[in-house]
DODO-664972 format. One record per residue: x, y, z of N, C-alpha, C in turn; residue in three letters. Coordinates in steps of 0.1 Angstrom, whole numbers, padded with zeros to 4 digits, always signed. Layout:
<recs>
XYZXYZXYZALA;...
</recs>
This chain:
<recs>
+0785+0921+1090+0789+0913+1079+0782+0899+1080UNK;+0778+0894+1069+0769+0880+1067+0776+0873+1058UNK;+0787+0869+1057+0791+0865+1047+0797+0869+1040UNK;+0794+0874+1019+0798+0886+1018+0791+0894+1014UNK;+0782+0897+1025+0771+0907+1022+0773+0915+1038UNK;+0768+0931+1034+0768+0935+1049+0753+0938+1051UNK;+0751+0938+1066+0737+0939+1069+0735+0955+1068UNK;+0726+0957+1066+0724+0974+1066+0707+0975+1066UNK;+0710+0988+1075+0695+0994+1080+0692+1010+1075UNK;+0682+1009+1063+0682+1030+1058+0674+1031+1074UNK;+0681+1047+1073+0674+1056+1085+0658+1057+1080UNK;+0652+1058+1089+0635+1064+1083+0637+1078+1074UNK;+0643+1084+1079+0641+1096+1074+0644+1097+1065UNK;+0655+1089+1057+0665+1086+1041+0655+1070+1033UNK;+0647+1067+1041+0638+1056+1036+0632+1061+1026UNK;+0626+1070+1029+0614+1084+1025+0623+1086+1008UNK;+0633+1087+1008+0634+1091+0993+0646+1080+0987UNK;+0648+1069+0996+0651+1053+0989+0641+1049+0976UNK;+0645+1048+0964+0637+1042+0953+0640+1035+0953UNK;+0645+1025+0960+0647+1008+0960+0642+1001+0971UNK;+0627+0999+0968+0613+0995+0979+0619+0979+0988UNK;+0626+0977+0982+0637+0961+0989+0644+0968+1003UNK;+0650+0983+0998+0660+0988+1011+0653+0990+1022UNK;+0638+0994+1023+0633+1002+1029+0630+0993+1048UNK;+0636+0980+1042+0635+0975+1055+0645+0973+1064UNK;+0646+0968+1077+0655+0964+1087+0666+0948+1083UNK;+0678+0951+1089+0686+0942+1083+0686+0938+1070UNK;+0685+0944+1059+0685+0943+1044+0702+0939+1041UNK;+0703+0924+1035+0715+0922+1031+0720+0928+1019UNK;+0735+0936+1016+0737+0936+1006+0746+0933+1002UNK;+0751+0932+0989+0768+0927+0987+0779+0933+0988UNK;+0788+0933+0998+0801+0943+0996+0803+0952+0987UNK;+0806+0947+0974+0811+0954+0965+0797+0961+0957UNK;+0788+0960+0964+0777+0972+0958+0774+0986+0965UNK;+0785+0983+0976+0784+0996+0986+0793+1004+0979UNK;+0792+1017+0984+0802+1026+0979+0813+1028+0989UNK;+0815+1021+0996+0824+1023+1009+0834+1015+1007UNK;+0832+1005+0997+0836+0988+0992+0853+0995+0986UNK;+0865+0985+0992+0877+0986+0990+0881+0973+0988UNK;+0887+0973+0972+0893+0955+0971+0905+0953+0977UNK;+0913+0966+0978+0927+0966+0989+0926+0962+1000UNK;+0912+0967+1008+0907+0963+1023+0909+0951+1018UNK;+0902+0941+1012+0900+0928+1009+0912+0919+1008UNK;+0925+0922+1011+0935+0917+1007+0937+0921+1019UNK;+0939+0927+1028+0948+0927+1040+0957+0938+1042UNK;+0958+0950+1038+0970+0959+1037+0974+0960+1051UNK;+0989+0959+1052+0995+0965+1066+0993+0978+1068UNK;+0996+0986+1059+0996+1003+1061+0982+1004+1054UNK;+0971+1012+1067+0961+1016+1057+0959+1030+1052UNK;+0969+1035+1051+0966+1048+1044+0977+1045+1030UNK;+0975+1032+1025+0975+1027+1009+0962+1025+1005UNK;+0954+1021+1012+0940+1016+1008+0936+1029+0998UNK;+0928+1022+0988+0921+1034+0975+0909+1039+0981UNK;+0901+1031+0991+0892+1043+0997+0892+1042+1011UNK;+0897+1049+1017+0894+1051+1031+0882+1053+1039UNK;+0878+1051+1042+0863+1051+1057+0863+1041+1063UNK;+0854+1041+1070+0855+1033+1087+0849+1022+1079UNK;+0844+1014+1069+0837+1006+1064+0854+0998+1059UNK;+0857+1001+1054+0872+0994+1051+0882+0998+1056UNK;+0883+1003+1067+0887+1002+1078+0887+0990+1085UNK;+0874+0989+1091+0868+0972+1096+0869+0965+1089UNK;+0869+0965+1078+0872+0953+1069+0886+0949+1070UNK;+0895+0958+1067+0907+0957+1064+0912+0951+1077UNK;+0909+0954+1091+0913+0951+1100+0905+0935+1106UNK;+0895+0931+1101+0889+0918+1099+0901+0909+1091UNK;+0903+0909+1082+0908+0904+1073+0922+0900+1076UNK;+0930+0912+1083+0943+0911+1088+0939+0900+1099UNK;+0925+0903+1106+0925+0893+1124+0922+0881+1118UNK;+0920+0878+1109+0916+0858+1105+0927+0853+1102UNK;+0936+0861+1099+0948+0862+1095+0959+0856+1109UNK;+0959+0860+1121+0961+0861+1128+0973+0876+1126UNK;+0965+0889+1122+0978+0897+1117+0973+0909+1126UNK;+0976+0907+1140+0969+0918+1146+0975+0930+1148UNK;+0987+0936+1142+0996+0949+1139+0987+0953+1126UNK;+0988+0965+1130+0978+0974+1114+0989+0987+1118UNK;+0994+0992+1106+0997+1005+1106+0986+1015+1101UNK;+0981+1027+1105+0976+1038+1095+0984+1048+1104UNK;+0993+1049+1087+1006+1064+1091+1011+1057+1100UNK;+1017+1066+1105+1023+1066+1117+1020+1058+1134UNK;+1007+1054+1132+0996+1047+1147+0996+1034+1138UNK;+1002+1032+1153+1000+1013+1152+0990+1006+1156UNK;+0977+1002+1154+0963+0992+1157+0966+0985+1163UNK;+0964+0978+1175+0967+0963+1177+0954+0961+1181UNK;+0952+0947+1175+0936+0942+1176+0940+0928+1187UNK;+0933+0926+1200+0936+0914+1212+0929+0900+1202UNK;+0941+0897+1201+0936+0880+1193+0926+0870+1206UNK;+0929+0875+1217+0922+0865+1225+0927+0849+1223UNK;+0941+0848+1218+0944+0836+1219+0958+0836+1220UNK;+0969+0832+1222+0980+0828+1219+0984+0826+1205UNK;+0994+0836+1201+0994+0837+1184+1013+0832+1183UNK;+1016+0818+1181+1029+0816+1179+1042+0826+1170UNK;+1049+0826+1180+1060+0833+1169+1054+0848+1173UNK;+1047+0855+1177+1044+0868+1179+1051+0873+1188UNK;+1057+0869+1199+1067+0873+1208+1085+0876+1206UNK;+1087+0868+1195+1100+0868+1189+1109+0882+1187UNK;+1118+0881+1194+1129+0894+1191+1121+0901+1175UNK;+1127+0893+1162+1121+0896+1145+1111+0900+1148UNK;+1103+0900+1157+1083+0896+1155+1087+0916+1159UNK;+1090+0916+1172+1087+0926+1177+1095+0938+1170UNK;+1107+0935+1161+1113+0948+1161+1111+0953+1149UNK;+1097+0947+1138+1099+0952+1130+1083+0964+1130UNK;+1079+0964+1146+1068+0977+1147+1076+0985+1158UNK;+1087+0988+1157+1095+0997+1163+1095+1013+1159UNK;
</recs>
């Protein structure tokens, strides 16, 4: 991610029948929402990601980006709980409330 563009690389072998002579190179930026992977639900933060309207590992990371700037490092999908290491001290995350509502 660059911003809000993701970096993306076509394989050689899928270059070969890319008609868009711009993709054909290395690190080619594009805009989120021109991928097909693109989730505006990811983009908001969902706790449970099996609400998200499209699922893949593309808004997947997103969704779990978005929750970490957040400092919201609990993610449900279904039933499995995510926890992403803040690498910092996240106030109020230790709290009896905090903890018993990923029980």
């Amino acid at each position: 991610m660059v911003g809000d563009n993701a970096k993306v690389t076509v394989i050689a072998e899928e270059a070969k029948e890319c008609k868009v002579a711009s993709l054909k190179g290395n690190g080619v930026l594009i805009k989120l929402q021109d991928t097909l992977e693109y989730s505006q639900m990811a983009e908001q933060g969902i706790d449970d990601m099996v609400e998200i309207d499209e699922l893949n590992p593309a808004s997947i990371l997103y969704n779990l980006m978005t929750r970490y700037k957040r400092d919201e490092i609990y993610t449900y999908v279904g039933p499995i709980l995510l926890v992403l290491n803040p690498f910092k001290a996240i106030e109020g995350l230790d709290t009896d409330e905090n903890r018993l509502k990923y029980v």
